[in-house]
N, C-alpha and C positions, 0 to 999 in steps of 0.2 A: 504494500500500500504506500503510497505519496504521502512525504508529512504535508500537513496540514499548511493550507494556503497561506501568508501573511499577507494582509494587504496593504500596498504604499503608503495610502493614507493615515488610516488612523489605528493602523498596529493590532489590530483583532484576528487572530487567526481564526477560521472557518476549514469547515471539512468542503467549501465547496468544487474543488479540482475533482474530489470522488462519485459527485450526486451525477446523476444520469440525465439529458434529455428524452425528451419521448412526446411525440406530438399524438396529442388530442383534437377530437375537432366535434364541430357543433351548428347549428344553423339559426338564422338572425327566427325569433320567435313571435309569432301573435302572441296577442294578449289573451287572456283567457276568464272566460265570467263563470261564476254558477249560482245557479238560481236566483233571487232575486237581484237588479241592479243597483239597490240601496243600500249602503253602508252606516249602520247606525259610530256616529260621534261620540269622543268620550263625553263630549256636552251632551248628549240626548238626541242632536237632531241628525237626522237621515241626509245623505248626501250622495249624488252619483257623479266619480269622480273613473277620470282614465286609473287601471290596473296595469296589471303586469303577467307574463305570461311563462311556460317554460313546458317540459319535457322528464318524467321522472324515470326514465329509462335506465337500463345499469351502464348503457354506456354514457349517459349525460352525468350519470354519479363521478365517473371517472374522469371526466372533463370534470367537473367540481372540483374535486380531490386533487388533483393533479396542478391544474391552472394555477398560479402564481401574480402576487400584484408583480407590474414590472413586465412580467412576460408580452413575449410579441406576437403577433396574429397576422394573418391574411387570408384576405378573401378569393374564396378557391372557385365559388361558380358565380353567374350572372352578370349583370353591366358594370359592377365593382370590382370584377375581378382583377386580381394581382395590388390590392389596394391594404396598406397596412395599418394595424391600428396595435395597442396596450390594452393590456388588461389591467383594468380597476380595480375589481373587486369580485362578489360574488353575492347573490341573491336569494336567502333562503327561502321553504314556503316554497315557492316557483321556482327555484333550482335550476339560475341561471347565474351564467360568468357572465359581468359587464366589461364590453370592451369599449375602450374608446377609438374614434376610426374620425378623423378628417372632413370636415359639414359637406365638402362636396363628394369624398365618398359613401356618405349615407345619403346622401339624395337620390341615388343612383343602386340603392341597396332596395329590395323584396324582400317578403317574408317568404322563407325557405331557402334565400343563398346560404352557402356550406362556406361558413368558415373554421382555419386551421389555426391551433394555436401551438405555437413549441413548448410544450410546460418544463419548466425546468425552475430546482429551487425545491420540490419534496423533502423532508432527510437534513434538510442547511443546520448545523451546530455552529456554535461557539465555542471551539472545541478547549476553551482554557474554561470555561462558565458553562459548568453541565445543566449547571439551575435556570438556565434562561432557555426556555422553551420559543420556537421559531415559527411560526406555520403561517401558509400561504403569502411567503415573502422572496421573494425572487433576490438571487444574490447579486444581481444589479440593483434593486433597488436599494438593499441595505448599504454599497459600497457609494452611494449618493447621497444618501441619506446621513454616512457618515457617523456612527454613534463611536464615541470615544471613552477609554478606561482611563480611570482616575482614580486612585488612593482605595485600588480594590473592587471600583465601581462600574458599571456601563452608563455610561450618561447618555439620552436620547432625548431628542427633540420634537417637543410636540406645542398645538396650538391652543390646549385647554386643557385644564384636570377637573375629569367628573367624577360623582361618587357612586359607586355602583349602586345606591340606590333608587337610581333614580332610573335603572337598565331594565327593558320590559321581554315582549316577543323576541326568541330563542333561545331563551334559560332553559335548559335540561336537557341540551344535546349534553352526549358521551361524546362528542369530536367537535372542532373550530375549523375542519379542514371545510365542510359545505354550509355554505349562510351563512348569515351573521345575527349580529343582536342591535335591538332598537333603543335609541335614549327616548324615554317617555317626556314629550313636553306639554303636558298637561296641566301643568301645575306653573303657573306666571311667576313664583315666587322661586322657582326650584331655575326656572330657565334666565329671570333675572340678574341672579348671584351667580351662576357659574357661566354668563354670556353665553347661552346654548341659541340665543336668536343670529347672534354671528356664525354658525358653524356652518363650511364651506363644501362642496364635494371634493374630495381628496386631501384634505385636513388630517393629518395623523393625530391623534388622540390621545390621553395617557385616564383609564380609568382606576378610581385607588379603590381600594379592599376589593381588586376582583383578581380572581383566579381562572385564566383560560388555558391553564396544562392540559386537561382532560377534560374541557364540557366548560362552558359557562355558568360558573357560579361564586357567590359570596365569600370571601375569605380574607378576613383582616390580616394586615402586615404583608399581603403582595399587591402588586400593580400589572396589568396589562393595559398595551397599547394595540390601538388599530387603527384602521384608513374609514374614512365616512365615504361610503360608496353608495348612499339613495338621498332623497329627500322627503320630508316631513307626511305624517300621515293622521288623521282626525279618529280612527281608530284606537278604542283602546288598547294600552301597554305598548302601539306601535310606536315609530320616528323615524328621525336617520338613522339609518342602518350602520354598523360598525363589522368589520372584517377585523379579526382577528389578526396580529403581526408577531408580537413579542406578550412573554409572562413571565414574569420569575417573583420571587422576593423583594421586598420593596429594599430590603437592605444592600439587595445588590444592582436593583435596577434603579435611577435616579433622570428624575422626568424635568426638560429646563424651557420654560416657556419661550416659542417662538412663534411668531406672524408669519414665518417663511416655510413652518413645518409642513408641503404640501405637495403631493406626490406629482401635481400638474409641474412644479419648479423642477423638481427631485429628475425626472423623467424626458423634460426636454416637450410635456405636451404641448404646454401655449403657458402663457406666464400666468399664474391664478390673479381672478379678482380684488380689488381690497377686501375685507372682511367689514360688514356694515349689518348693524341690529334689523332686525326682522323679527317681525312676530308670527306665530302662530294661526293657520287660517281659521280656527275657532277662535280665537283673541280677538283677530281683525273682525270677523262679522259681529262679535256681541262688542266692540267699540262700536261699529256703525249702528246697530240699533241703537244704543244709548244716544248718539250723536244725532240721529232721525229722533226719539221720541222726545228729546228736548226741544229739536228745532218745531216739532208738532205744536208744542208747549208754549213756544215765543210766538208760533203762527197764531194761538189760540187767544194767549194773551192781548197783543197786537188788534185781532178782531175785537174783544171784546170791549178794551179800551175805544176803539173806534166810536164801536156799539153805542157808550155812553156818552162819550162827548156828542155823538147826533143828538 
């Protein structure tokens, strides 16, 4: 066997010279509905909103499993063909890999073109830190990403620390390799204090007391980090969705706030947007009722003042 890779940068050796390539492939997917088109809100009210679609076949599990943030893709049939894109992330529930692909080559994309992805990155150690578990993290993007040892430590860089309590839909997987897990913003007071209205697509993450070694779940004194690969959802326990990257101990893994933590920078996709507060589409509509049934209020008033001075 090869000793273990060093890389130029910032001195972490990886087992990745030994991990295998192996292309998987997949096709662009409709969306998919059942039964009713109404979604009940964690406010109460029913909404029919675009979804999302996929494939649970055992070979789309292995695309799942397999696919890596980072990894590279191209489109194998139709008017896209030979057109390259990244993979993002990954989508549980509907059990898909999002890749990112070029605005003029998805104009040009159908549902049902086959695309190839090269997965590579399964297997990625740290092979001096047995304790820091790896998954679905392509050893390009970690050697970009750049996390540095210090005084014993991994330092890694991310754009916000949440607390796992506030993490909903895909707690109680046994594996981090398919879908991910939702931050709940449901709560105005919860997304407030931690800035969860700025959170960006491709924003790497740090959440604390969570443990993603084996299955997401609760566990004081470690931290894991991920990539936000969806956006917000009125559903309960849903949100942005989080991809699992990094777990270990919080003693050994150390989270350092940055604005630049973001795999669009990291990757070469297109330079990310500022980061700017947004609310919640259940926030926005019960601000605009309150803002309509006041202005109702002043119209009312306004009349009746009229009324008496006639």
């Amino acid at each position: 066997m090869k000793p273990p890779r060093i890389h130029p940068v910032h001195g972490l050796r990886t087992n990745a010279r030994d991990l295998v390539m192996i292309s998987v492939a997949g096709q662009v997917a409709s969306p998919t509905e059942r039964g009713t088109p109404w979604r009940i809100g964690y406010d109460g009210r029913p909404r029919s909103l675009p979804g999302t679609g996929g494939n649970p076949d055992a070979a789309n599990q292995a695309l799942q499993s397999y696919s890596c943030v980072g990894n590279h893709a191209i489109v194998t049939s139709g008017r896209a063909v030979g057109a390259r894109g990244v993979v993002t992330g990954k989508h549980g529930g509907v059990d898909t890999v999002l890749i990112d692909f070029p605005l003029p080559a998805m104009r040009q994309m159908a549902i049902g073109d086959r695309i190839q992805v090269w997965a590579y990155g399964l297997g990625l150690r740290l092979t001096d830190y047995p304790d820091v578990a790896i998954w679905n993290c392509s050893p390009r993007l970690l050697a970009r990403w750049r996390p540095v040892e210090r005084n014993g430590r991994i330092h890694v860089k991310v754009t916000h620390r949440i607390p796992a309590r506030v993490m909903g839909s895909g707690l109680g997987r046994n594996n981090v390799l398919r879908g991910d897990y939702d931050i709940q913003m449901s709560d105005p007071g919860m997304v407030r204090r931690y800035k969860l209205g700025s959170l960006r697509f491709g924003d790497i993450v740090g959440i604390m007391d969570a443990d993603n070694r084996y299955g997401r779940s609760r566990l004081g004194g470690h931290v894991s980090v991920g990539v936000i690969v969806h956006s917000d959802s009125t559903v309960a326990g849903h949100g942005p969705g989080v991809v699992s990257l990094l777990s270990a101990p919080a003693s050994v893994l150390q989270l350092e706030l940055s604005p630049d933590a973001n795999i669009a920078r990291y990757l070469d996709i297109r330079p990310p947007r500022p980061a700017r507060p947004s609310f919640p589409l259940p926030t926005v509509e019960q601000r605009e009722r309150t803002v309509a049934r006041l202005r109702r209020r002043a119209t009312a008033s306004d009349a009746s003042m009229v009324a008496g001075s006639g």
